[in-house]
N, C-alpha and C positions, 0 to 999 in steps of 0.2 A: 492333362485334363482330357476328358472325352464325355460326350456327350449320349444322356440314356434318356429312356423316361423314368418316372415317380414309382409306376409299379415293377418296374424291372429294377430300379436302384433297389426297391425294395427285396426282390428277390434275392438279387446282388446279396444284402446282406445276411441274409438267410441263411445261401448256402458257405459263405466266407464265415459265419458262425458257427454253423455245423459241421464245418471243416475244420477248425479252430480246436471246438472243446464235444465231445461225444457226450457229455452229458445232455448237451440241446435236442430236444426231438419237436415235431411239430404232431397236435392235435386236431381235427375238425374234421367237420361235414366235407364230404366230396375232396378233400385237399389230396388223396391219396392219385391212383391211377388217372382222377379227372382232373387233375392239376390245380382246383379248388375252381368255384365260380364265378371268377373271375379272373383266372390263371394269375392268382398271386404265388403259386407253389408249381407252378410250369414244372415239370421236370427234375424236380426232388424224388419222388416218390422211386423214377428210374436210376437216382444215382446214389441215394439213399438207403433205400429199401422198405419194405414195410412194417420193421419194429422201428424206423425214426420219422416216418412219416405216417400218420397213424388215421384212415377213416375210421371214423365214429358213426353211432346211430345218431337220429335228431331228439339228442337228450343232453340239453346245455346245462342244463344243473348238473348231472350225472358227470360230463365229461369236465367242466370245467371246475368240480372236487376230486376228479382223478388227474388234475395238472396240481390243485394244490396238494393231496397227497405225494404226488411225485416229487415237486420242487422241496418239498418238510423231509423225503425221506436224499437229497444231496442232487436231483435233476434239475437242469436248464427249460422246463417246458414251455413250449409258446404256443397260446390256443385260439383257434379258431372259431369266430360266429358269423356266418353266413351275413348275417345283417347287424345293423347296431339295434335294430327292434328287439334282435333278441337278448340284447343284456339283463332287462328284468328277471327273464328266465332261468337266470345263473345270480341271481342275488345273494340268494342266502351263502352259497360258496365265496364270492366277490368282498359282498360285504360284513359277512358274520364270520368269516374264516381264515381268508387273505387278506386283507385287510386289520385282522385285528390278532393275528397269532405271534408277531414281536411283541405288541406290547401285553399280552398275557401270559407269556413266559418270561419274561422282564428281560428281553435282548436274546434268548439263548437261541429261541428259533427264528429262521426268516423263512419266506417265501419267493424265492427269486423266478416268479412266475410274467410273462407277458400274456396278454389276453387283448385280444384284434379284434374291434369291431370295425365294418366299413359301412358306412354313411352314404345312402341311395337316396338322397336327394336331386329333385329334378330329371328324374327318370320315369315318372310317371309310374311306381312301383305300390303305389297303393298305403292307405291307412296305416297299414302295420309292419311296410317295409320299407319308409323314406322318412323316419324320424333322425335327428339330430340329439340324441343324449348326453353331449360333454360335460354338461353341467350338472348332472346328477351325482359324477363322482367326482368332481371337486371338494363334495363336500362331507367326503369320508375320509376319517385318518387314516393314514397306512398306506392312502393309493398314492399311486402318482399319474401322473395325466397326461398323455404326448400327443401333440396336434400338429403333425408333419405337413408342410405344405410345399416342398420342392422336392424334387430330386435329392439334391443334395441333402437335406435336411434329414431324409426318410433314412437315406441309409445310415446316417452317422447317427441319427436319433437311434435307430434301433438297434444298431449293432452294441449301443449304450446301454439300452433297456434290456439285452439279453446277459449283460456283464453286471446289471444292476441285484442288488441283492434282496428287494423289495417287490409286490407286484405291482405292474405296469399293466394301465389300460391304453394301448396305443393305436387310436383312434385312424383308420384310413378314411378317402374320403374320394369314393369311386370316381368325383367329377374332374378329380386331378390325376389320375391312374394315367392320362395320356402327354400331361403336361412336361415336357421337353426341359434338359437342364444339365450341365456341366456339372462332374466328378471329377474328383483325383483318380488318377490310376492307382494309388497308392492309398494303403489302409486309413481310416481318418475313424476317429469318434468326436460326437460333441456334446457337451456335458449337459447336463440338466439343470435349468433355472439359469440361464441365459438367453435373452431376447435378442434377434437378430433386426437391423432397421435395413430393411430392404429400401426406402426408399429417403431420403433424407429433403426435410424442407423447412420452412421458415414460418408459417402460416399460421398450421392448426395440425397437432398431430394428428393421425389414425391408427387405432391399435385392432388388428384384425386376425379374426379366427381362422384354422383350417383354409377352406377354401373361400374366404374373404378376403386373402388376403391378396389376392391377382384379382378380385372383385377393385380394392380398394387401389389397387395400381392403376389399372383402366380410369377409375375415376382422378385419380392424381394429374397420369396423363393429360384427361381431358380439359381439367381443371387450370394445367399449368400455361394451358392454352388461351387462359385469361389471366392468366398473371397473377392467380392464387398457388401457392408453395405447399402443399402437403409430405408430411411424414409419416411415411406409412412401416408400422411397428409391427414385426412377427412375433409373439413370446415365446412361441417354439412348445414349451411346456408351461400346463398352467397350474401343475402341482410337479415341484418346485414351481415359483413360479416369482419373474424378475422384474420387481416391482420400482428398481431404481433407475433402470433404462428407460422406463415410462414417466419417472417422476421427472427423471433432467427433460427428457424431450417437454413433457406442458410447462416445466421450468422456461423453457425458450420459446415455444408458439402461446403459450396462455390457452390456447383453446384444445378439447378433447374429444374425437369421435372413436364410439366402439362399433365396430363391425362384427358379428357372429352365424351360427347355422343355427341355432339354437331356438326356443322363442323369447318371447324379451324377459317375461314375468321369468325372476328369480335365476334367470341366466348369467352367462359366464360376465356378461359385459355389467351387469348389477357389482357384481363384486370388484371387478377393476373401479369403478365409478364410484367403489365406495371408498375403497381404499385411496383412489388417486383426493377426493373428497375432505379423507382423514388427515392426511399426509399430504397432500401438497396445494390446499384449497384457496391459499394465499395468490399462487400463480393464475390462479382462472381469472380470466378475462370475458367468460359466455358460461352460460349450460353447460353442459355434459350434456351429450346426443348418444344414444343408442340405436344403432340398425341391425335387425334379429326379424325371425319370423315371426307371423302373426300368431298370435295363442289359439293354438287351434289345430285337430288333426288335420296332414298333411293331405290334401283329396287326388285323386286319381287323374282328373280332365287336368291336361297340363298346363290348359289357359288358369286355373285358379291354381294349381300349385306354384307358378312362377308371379302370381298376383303374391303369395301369402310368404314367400320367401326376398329375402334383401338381394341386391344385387349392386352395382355400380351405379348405376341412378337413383338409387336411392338414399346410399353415400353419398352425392356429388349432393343430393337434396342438403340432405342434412350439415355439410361442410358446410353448404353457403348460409344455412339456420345460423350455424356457430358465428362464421365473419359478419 
């Protein structure tokens, strides 16, 4: 094992991809000679070159139907957007195209396309660049959804989603880019539609998003410090998405908290909550507790953005609502 961070595990996997299979090239804003903006493509571009690491102009529709033409005509493409603000901008592609080109040729085409958005929350990046969108494409067929939250996770997630034969929205989440975590030295993938429980307790589960989910450890920690047990559940992915990992854990604590980036109305922690609701309603012993951001643009002064966003006290709230 050896230890990296989140965005270098990530890189990690990149160029171990692109080294692997030459169909893989990478697409985006600035990813080329600037190493992307946030040096998620450091040093591709030099080892690479510039038909596989590809600057674009800022036209997200434009480019992100020149990744689904490329993955339809036999390419690995993986595309870049500067923010996740900008996935609306790439909708029609996303979601009238990728999304729905298997099942309008009844199987014969796929799309084995990744597309990256990164999540600038609590950066003080303003109205139209610190939004959380996970929950918009859950609820499209075709996609799948990856919400990497370790080191480890990131590379084995994605070296997954660039082998997968579908497209993949895989969600990064800038405020983890620095977070610290042991790898194999040795090749790894990890499958889709399995939940990892980073934290095992007795209590009241916690199932937690992206960057919730070291939110939701902190609070466990603090928690355990009063002799309340928390388990705190990563799904990893939430299209596939592993709904039986969740079911034993409230099977064993009776109680359920969701953690997310998201905001609450019609977010991802709605749908766990319904399903855990449908399926396994007999085990509850309390509510169902949601902690998500407030419904509301993200604002700039960093005293109200971190009022409108969930964090570890706000989970430790809410656990102790549940007990």
């Amino acid at each position: 094992m050896k230890k990296t961070t989140y965005i270098e595990a990530f890189r990690e996997a990149l160029r171990e991809e692109m080294s692997r299979d030459e169909r893989v090239f990478l697409l985006g804003e600035d990813i080329g000679v600037y190493g992307g903006g946030f040096k998620e493509t450091a040093g591709l571009f030099q080892e690479f070159g510039e038909k596989r690491v590809i600057d674009t102009p800022i036209s997200e529709n434009s480019f992100v139907g020149i990744g689904v033409g490329a993955a339809l005509s036999g390419m690995r493409p993986v595309v870049f957007l500067m923010f996740a603000d900008l996935l609306p901008l790439a909708c029609e592609q996303i979601v009238n195209e990728a999304a729905k080109m298997r099942f309008v040729s009844a199987g014969k085409m796929s799309v084995p396309l990744v597309i990256v958005p990164i999540i600038m929350q609590g950066f003080s990046a303003g109205i139209t660049h610190s939004q959380s969108l996970i929950s918009w494409f859950i609820h499209i067929p075709g996609l799948k959804t990856v919400v990497p939250s370790t080191p480890y996770d990131v590379k084995g997630l994605l070296k997954t989603a660039v082998r997968d034969n579908d497209p993949v929205i895989f969600h990064l989440n800038a405020a983890l880019f620095g977070i610290e975590g042991l790898i194999p030295e040795e090749e790894y993938l990890i499958p889709f539609g399995k939940a990892d429980i980073k934290r095992e307790g007795e209590d009241v589960t916690v199932v937690a998003i992206s960057s919730m989910v070291h939110s939701a450890i902190k609070a466990a920690e603090e928690l355990a410090k009063q002799g309340i047990s928390v388990e705190v559940i990563d799904p990893r992915t939430l299209i596939p998405f592993d709904k039986e990992t969740i079911k034993r854990s409230v099977q064993k604590t009776g109680k359920l908290v969701i953690a997310e980036t998201d905001c609450k109305t019609g977010g991802v922690g709605a749908e766990i909550a319904a399903i855990v609701a449908e399926e396994a309603f007999d085990s509850l012993a309390a509510p169902i507790r949601r902690v998500a951001c407030l419904d509301m643009p993200p604002p700039f002064s960093p005293v109200l953005e971190k009022y409108m966003m969930p964090d570890e006290n706000k989970i430790i709230n809410a656990i102790k609502g549940v007990i």
